[in-house]
N, C-alpha and C positions, 0 to 999 in steps of 0.2 A: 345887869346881865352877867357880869364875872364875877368871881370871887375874890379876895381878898388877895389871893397870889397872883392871878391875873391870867392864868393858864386858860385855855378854851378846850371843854373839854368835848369829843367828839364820841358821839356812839354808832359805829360800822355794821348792819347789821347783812351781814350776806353767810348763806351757808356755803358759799363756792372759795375753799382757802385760799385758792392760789388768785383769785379776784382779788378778798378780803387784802390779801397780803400786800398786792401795788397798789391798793389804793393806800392804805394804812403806811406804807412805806413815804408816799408823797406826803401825804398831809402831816405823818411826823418831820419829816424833814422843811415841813414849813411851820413849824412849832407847835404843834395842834397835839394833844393828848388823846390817844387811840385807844376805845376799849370797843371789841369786835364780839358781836354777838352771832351763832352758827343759827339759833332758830327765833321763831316768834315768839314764845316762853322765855326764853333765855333773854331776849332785846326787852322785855316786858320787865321783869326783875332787874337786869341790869339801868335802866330807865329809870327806875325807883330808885336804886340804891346809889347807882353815880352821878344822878340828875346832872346829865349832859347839858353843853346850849343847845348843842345841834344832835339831830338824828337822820343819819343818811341809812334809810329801810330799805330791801329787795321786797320785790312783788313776789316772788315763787321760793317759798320757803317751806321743808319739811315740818307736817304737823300742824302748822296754821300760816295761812298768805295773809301776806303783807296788810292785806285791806284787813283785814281779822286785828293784828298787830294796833294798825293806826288808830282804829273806831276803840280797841280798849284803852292803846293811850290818851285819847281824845276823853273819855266817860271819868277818868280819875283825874282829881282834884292834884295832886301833883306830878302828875306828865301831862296836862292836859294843854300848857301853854310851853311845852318844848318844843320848837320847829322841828319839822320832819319836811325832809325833803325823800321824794321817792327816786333812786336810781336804781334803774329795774333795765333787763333786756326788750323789755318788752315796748311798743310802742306806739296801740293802738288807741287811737281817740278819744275809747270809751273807755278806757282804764283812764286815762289822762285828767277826765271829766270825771269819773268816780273818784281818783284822789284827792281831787281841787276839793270837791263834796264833802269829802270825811274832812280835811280841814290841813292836806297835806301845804305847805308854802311854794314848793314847786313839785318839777317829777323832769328828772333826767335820763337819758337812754345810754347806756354803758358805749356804745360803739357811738353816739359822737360827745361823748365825754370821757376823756383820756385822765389816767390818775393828775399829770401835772398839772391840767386844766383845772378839776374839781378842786385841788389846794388851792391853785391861785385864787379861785372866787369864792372860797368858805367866809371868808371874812364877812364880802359883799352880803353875802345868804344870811348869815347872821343878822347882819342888820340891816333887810329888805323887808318894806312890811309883809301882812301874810296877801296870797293872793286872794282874789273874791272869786 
């Protein structure tokens, strides 16, 4: 699962900077390599080209939502076994059930996941099977 340096490297996808910015704040300060993407285009290319371990997506993203995001990273041959976990504002049932679907490993709600929490359990996330 890591590379040769040993680095874990994280792909942030929220278009809200000032979100992006404490979360990306915490998990660098717990040695995690931050690269933050503003839209579902941009997390899609960048996916490709930094082959993340983890991918923490937002569900409400300008241009294309989250679900749009996960089902293309899901259909390519290499994103298609990057964990994506969804931390999204949002927190109803049936988003919850459609991300488990597209193939997401969890789905977090920003308000009861604080930046220092989500660092401490990246590791855990990493190497949690996916869910069914």
């Amino acid at each position: 699962m890591l590379d040769a340096s040993g680095e874990i490297r994280l792909l942030l996808v929220d278009d809200d900077a000032d979100v992006a910015e404490m979360y990306e704040l915490q998990l660098s300060a717990h040695g995690y390599q931050v690269s933050i993407a503003r839209t579902g285009a941009e997390a899609i290319d960048m996916a490709r080209s930094a082959a993340p371990h983890l991918i923490y997506l937002d569900l409400g993203l300008p241009g294309m939502h989250g679900f749009e995001v996960l089902a293309h990273l899901r259909s390519e041959p290499d994103t298609r076994d990057i964990p994506v976990v969804i931390l999204t504002n949002f927190s109803e049932p049936e988003l919850i059930e459609r991300s488990r679907a597209l193939g997401a490993r969890d789905y977090l709600v920003k308000a009861h996941t604080p930046p220092a929490a989500l660092a401490a359990a990246t590791r855990n996330r990493l190497l949690a099977p996916k869910a069914s």
